[in-house]
N, C-alpha and C positions, 0 to 999 in steps of 0.2 A: 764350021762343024769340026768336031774332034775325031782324029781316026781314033779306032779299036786298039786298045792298049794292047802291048806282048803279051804273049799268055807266059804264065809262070810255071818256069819245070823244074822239082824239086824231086829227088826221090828218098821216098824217107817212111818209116815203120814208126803207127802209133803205137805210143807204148801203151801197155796193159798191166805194168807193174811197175815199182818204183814210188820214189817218194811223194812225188805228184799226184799218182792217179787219184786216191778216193776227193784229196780238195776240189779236184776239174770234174769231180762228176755229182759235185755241187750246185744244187739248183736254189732260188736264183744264184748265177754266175756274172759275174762282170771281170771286165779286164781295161787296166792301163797300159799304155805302148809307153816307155819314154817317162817313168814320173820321177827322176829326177830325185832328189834328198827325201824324198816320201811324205811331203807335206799333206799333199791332198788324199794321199791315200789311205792315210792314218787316221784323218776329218773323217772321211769318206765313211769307212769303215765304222769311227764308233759314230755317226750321222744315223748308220743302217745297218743295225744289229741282226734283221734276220736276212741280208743279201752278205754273200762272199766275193772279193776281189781278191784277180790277181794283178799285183805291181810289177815292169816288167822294168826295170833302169840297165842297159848296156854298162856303163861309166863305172869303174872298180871304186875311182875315190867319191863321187855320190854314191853308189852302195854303199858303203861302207857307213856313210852319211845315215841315210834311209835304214841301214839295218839296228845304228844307234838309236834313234828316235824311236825304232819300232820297239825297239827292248825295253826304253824307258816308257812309253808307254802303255804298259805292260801286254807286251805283244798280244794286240787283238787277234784273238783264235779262230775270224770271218777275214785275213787278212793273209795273204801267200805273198811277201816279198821275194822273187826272182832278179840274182844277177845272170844276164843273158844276153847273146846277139835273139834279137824280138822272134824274128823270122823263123832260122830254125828254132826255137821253143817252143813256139807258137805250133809250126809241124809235126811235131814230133805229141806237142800233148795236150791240145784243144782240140774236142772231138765238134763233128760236123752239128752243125745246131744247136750249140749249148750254151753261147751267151746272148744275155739281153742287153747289152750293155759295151761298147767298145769305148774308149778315151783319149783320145790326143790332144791334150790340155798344150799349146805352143809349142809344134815339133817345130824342127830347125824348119825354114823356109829354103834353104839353101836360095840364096836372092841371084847367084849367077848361074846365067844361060847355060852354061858349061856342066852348071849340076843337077837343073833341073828335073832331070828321069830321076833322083833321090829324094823328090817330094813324096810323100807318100800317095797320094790322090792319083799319082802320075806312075807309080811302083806297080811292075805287073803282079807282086805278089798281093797288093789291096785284092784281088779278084778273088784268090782262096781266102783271104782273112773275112771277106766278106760271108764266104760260104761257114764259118764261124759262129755267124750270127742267127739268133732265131729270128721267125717270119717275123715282123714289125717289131724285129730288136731295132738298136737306137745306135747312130754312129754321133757322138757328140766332140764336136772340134773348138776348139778353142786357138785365137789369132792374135796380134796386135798387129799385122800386115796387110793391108789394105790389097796389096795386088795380091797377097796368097789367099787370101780369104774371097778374090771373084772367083780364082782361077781354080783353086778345091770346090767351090762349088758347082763352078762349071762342072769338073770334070765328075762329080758323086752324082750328079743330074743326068748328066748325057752320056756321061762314057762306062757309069757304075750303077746307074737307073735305080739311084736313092731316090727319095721323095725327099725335099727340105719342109722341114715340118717347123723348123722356126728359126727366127736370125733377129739378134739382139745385141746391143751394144750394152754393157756397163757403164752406171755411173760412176763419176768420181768418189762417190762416198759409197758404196759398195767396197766391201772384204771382200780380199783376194782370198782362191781357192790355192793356189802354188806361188812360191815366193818367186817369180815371173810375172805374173800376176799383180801380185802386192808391189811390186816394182815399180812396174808400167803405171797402173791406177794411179801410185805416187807421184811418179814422172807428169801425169796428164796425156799418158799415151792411149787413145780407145785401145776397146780391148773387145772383140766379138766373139761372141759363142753362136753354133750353127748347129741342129741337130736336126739327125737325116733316119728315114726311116725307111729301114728294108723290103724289098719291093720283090721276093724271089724269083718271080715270072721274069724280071727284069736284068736280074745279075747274070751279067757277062764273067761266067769260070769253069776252069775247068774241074771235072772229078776227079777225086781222091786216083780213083784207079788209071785215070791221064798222067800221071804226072809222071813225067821221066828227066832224068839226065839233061840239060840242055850242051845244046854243042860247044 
């Protein structure tokens, strides 16, 4: 059995103005954690012309990556490229119920014991990003790690009380979504997609108005 994840204490004011606000209060809404040179996001985007994504890439020189591709292009106007640390962004300017849609197309696994609380599945702050999502939004993960892939979904099952609503390997002659992806498939590496669905009555988080300072 898994204990109860940390709860996550952040304090922080949604904003209400600023460059962001009217794209986040865009319905349908979707969000990327981590995409990386904006491959997928860009497919994504002109794939579904009346849903809006935000891309959320940390990394300065893949942004920079991602914000050239976005320009050539010609920047789809359903498409919010964000360089960010994910977490505060995400605090600060995703309102409580407003995506259907979350993404972690192969975040790092961090494969040693040592870093494991950096998994995201295993991150107390999954617990507010979850509260993010609307009722039977979709948390869709993508792996090529065989031990990350039991052990997220242990944890989105028991410790985060998603529903797994379905788990598929790609074939070799499948097109990749992210050049990770196109990589691995080339390599001959499986590659798994899991997608979890929201279960409210079930999510272990705290509220907006909990959240304080941690020690």
């Amino acid at each position: 059995m898994l204990g109860s994840p940390r709860n996550f204490h952040y304090e922080f004011h949604l904003s209400n103005s600023g460059p962001f606000v009217d794209f986040c209060s865009r319905s349908p809404l979707d969000l990327e954690i981590g995409c990386g040179v904006g491959y997928h996001p860009i497919q994504y985007a002109k794939k579904n012309p009346s849903r809006s994504l935000i891309a959320i890439e940390k990394t300065r020189e893949k942004f920079l990556k991602f914000q050239r591709r976005f320009e050539n292009s010609e920047s789809p106007s359903n498409l919010l490229p964000v360089q960010a640390h994910a977490v505060t962004w995400i605090v600060q300017n995703i309102r409580e119920r407003s995506l259907e849609n979350i993404f972690l197309l192969y975040p790092n696994p961090y494969p040693k014991t040592s870093q494991q609380n950096l998994r995201w599945h295993r991150a107390p702050f999954m617990g507010f990003l979850l509260t993010r999502l609307k009722l039977g939004g979709k948390l869709r993960l993508a792996t090529n790690e065989e031990f990350y892939r039991d052990e997220a979904k242990q944890f989105y099952i028991e410790a985060w009380g998603l529903e797994l609503r379905s788990e598929t390997q790609l074939g070799a002659d499948e097109r990749g979504r992210t050049h990770f992806e196109i990589k691995y498939l080339r390599e001959g590496q499986p590659c798994w997609n899991l997608e979890f669905k929201s279960r409210d009555e079930k999510i272990r988080a705290q509220k907006d108005s909990n959240l304080r300072p941690s020690d």
